[in-house]
C-alpha distance (Angstrom), angle and dihedral (degrees) to the residues before:
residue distance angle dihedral
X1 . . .
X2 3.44 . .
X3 3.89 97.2 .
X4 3.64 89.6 45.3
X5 3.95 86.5 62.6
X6 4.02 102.0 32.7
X7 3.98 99.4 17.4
X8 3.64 123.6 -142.7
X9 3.85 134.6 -64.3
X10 3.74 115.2 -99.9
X11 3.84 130.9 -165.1
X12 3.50 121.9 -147.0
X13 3.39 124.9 -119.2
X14 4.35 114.1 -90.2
X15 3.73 86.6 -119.3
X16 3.81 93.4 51.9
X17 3.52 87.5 52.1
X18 3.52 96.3 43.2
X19 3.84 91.7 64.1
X20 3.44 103.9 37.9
X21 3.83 106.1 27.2
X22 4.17 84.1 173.1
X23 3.83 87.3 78.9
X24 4.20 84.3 73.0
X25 3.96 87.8 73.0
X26 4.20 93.7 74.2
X27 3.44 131.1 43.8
X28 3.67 124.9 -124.9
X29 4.06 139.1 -144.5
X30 3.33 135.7 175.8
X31 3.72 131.0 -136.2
X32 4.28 111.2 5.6
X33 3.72 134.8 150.5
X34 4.11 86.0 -94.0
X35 3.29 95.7 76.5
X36 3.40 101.2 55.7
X37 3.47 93.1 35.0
X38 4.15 83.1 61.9
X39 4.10 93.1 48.3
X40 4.08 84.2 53.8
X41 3.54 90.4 48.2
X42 3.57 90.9 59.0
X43 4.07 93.6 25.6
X44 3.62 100.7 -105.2
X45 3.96 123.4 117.9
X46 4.00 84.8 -114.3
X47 3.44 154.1 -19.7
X48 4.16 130.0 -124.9
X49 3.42 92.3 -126.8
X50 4.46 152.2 0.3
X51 3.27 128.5 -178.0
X52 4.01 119.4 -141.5
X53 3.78 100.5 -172.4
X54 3.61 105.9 -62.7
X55 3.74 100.3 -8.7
X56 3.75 117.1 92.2
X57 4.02 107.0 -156.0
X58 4.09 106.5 -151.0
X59 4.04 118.6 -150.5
X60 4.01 102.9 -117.3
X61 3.79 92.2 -131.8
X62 4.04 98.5 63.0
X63 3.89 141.9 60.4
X64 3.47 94.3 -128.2
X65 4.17 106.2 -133.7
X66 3.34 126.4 -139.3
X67 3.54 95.3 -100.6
X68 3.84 90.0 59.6
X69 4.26 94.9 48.0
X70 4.12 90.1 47.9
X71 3.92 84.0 39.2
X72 3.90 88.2 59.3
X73 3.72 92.3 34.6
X74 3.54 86.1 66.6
X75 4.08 93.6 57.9
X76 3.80 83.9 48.3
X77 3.58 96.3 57.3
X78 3.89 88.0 41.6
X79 3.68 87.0 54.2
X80 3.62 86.8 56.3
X81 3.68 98.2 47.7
X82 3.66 94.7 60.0
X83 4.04 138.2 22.9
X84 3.99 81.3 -147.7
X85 3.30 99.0 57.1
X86 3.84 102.1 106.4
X87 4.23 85.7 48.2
X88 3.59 90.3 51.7
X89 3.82 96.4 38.4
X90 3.99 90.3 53.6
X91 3.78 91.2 44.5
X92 4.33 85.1 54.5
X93 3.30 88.9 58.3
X94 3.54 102.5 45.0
X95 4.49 89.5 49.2
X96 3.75 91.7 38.6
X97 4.33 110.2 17.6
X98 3.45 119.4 -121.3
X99 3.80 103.6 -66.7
X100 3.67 102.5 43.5
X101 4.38 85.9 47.4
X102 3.66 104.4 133.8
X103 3.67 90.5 -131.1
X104 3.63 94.9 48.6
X105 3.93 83.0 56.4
X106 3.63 90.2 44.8
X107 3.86 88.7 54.7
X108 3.99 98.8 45.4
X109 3.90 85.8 43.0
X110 4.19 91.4 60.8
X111 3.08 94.0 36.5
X112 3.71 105.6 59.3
X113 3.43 82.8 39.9
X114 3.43 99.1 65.2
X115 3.75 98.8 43.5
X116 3.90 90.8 52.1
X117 4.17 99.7 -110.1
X118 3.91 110.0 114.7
X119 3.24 87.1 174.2
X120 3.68 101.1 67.0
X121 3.56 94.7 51.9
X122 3.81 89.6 101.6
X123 4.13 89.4 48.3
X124 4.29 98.7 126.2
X125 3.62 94.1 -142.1
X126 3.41 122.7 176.6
């Protein structure tokens, strides 16, 4: 029951880590009520990914990329920065929607940064 609501931890595979030893900083799980609750949210059945403060919920159906982890390493980190993040966050979405958010820009932006692709920093993955 309880996995079904908070999913189960994950570890990343060694050469994940290996290249982008940031990813240690949040935790990750896989499966959870929060991503599905984020696919409703934006009427889809799910999402690949949310980010709770520094626990990164994976979709059970995908191999999340490295984009994706660093993606929602970004949303930990922005947790971090600010106790209002999830406030301000919602209130992005409501002035902008969900894919022009300037935190979900902020997020594809480092990303693709760090894995070397400027040119997937506007990719609207979800």
């Amino acid at each position: 029951m309880m996995g079904a609501l908070l999913g189960s931890p994950i570890a990343l595979r060694p050469e994940v880590l290996a290249r982008y030893p940031e990813l240690r900083a949040a935790r990750f799980r896989v499966g959870g009520l929060p991503v599905r609750v984020g696919g409703w949210l934006l009427g889809r059945r799910r999402v690949d990914a949310v980010t709770l403060g520094c626990t990164v919920f994976v979709a059970r159906e995908i191999e999340p990329s490295p984009e994706l982890l660093l993606h929602e390493l970004r949303h930990v980190q922005q947790f971090c920065e600010s106790r209002t993040f999830p406030f301000r966050y919602i209130w992005e979405t409501i002035r902008r929607g969900y894919f022009e958010n300037l935190f979900e820009r902020e997020a594809r932006s480092f990303a693709a940064r760090r894995v070397g692709d400027p040119a997937s920093s506007s990719s609207k993955d979800v």
